[in-house]
PDBQT receptor file of N, H, CA, C and O in Angstrom, charges set to zero:
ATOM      1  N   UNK A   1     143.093  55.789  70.275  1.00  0.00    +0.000 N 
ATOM      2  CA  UNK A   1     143.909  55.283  71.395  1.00  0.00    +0.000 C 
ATOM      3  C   UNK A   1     144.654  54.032  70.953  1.00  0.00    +0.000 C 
ATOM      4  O   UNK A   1     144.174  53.179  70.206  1.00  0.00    +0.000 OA
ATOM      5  N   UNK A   2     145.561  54.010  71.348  1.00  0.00    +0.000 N 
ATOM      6  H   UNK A   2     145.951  54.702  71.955  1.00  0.00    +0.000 HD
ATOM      7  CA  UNK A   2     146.884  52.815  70.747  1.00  0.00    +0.000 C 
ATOM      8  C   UNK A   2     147.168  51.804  72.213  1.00  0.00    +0.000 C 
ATOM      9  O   UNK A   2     148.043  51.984  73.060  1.00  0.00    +0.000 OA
ATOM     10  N   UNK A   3     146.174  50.771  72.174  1.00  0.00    +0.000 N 
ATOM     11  H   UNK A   3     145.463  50.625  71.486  1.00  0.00    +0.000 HD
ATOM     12  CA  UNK A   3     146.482  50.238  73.442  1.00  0.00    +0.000 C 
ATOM     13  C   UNK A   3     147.579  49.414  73.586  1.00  0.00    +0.000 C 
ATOM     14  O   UNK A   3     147.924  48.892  74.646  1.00  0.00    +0.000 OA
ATOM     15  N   UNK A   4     148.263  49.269  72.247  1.00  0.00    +0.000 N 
ATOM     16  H   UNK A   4     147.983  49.693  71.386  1.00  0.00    +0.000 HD
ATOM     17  CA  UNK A   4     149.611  48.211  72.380  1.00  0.00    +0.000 C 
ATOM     18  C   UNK A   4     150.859  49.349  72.342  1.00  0.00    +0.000 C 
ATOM     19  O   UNK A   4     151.993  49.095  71.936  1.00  0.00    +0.000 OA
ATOM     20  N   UNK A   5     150.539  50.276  72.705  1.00  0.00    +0.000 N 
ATOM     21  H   UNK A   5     149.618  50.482  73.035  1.00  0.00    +0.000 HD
ATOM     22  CA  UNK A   5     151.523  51.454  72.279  1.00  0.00    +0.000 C 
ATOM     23  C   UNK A   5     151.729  52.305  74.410  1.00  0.00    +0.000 C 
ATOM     24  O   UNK A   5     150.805  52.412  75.217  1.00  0.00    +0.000 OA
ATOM     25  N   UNK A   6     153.088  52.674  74.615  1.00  0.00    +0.000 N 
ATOM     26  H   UNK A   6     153.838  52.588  73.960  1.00  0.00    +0.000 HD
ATOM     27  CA  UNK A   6     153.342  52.986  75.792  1.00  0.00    +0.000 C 
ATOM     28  C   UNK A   6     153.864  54.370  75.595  1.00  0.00    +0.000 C 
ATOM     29  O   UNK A   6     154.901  54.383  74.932  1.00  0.00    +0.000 OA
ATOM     30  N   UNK A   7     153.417  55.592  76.003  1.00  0.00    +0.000 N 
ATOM     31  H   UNK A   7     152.574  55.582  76.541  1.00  0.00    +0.000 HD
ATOM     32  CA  UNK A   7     154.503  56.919  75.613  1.00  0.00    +0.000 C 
ATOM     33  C   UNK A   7     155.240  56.695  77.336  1.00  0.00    +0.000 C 
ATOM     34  O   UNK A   7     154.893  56.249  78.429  1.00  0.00    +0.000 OA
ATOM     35  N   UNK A   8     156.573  57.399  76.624  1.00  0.00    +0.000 N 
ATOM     36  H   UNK A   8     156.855  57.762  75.736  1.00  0.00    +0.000 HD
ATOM     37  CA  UNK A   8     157.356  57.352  78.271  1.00  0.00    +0.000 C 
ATOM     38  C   UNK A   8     157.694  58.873  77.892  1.00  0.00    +0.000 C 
ATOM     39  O   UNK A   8     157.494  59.354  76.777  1.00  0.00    +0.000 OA
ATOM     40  N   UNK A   9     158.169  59.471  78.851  1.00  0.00    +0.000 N 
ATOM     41  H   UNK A   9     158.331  59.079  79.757  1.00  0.00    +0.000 HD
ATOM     42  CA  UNK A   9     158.705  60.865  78.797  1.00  0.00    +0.000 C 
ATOM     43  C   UNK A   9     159.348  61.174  80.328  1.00  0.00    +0.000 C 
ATOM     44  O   UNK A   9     158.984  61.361  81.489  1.00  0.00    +0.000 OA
ATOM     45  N   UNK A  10     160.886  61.072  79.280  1.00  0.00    +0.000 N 
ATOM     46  H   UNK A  10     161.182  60.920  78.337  1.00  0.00    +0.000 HD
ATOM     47  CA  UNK A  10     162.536  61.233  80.358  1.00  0.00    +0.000 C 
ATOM     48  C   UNK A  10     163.313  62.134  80.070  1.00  0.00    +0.000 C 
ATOM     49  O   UNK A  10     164.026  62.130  79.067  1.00  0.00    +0.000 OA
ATOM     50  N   UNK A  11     163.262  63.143  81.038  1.00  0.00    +0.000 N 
ATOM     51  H   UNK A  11     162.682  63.145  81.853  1.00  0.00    +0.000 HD
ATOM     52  CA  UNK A  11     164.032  64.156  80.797  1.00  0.00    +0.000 C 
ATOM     53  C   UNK A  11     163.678  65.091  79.412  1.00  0.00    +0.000 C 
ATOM     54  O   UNK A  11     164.331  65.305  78.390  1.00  0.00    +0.000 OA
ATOM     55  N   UNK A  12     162.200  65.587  79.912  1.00  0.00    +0.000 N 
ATOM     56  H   UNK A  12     161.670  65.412  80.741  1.00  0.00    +0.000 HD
ATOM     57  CA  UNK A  12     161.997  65.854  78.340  1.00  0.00    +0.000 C 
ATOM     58  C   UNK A  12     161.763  65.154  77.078  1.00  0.00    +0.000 C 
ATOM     59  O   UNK A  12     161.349  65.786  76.107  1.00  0.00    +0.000 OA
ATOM     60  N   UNK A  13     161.936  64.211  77.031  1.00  0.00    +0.000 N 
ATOM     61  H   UNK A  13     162.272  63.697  77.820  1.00  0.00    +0.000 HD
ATOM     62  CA  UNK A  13     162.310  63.860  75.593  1.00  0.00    +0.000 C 
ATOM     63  C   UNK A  13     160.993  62.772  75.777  1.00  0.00    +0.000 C 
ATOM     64  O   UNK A  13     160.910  62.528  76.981  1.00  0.00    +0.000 OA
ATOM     65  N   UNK A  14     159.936  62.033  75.013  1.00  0.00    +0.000 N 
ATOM     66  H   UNK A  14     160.003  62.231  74.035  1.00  0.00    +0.000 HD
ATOM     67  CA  UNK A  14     159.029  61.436  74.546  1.00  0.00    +0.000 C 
ATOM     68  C   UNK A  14     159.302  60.314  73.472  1.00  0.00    +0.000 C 
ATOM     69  O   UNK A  14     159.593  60.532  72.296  1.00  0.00    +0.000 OA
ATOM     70  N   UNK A  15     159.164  59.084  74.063  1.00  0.00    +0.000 N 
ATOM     71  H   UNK A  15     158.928  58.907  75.018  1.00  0.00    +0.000 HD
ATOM     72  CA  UNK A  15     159.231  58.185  73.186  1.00  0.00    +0.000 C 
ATOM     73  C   UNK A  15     158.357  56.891  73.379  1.00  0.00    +0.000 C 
ATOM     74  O   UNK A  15     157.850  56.287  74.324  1.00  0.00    +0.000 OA
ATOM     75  N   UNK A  16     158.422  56.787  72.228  1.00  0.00    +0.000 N 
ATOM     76  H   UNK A  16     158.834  57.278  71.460  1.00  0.00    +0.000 HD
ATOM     77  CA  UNK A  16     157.086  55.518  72.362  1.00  0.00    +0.000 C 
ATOM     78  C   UNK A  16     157.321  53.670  72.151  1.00  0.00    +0.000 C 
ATOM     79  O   UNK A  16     157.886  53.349  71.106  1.00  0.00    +0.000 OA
ATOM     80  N   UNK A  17     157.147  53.196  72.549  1.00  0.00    +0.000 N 
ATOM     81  H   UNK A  17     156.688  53.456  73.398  1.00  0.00    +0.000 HD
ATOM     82  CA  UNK A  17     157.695  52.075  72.489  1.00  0.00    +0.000 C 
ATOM     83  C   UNK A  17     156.226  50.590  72.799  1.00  0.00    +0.000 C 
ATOM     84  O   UNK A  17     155.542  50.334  73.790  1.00  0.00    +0.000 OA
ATOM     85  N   UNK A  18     156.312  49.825  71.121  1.00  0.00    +0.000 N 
ATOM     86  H   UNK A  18     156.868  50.032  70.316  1.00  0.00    +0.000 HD
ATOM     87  CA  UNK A  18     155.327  49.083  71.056  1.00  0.00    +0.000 C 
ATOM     88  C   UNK A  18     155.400  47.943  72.462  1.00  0.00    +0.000 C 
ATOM     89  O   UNK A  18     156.540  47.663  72.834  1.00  0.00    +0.000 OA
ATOM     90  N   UNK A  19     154.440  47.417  73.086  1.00  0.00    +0.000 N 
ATOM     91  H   UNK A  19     153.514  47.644  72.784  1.00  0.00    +0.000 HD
ATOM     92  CA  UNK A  19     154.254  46.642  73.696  1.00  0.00    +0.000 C 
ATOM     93  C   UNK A  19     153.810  44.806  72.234  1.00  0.00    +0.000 C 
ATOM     94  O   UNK A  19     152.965  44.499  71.393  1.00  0.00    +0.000 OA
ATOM     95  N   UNK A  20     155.038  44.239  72.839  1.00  0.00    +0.000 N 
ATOM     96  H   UNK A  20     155.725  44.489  73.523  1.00  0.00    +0.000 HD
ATOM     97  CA  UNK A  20     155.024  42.734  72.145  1.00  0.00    +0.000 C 
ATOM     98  C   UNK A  20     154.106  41.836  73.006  1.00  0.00    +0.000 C 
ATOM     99  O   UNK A  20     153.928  40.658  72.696  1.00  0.00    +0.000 OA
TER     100      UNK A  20
């Protein structure tokens, strides 16, 4: 588990984006 890590998923598409 990646707790500094966020998946979003828009319109299909999945992306992940680090939390600073």
């Amino acid at each position: 588990v990646a707790a500094d890590r966020v998946t979003y998923s828009f319109e299909g598409e999945e992306f992940q984006v680090e939390k600073r």
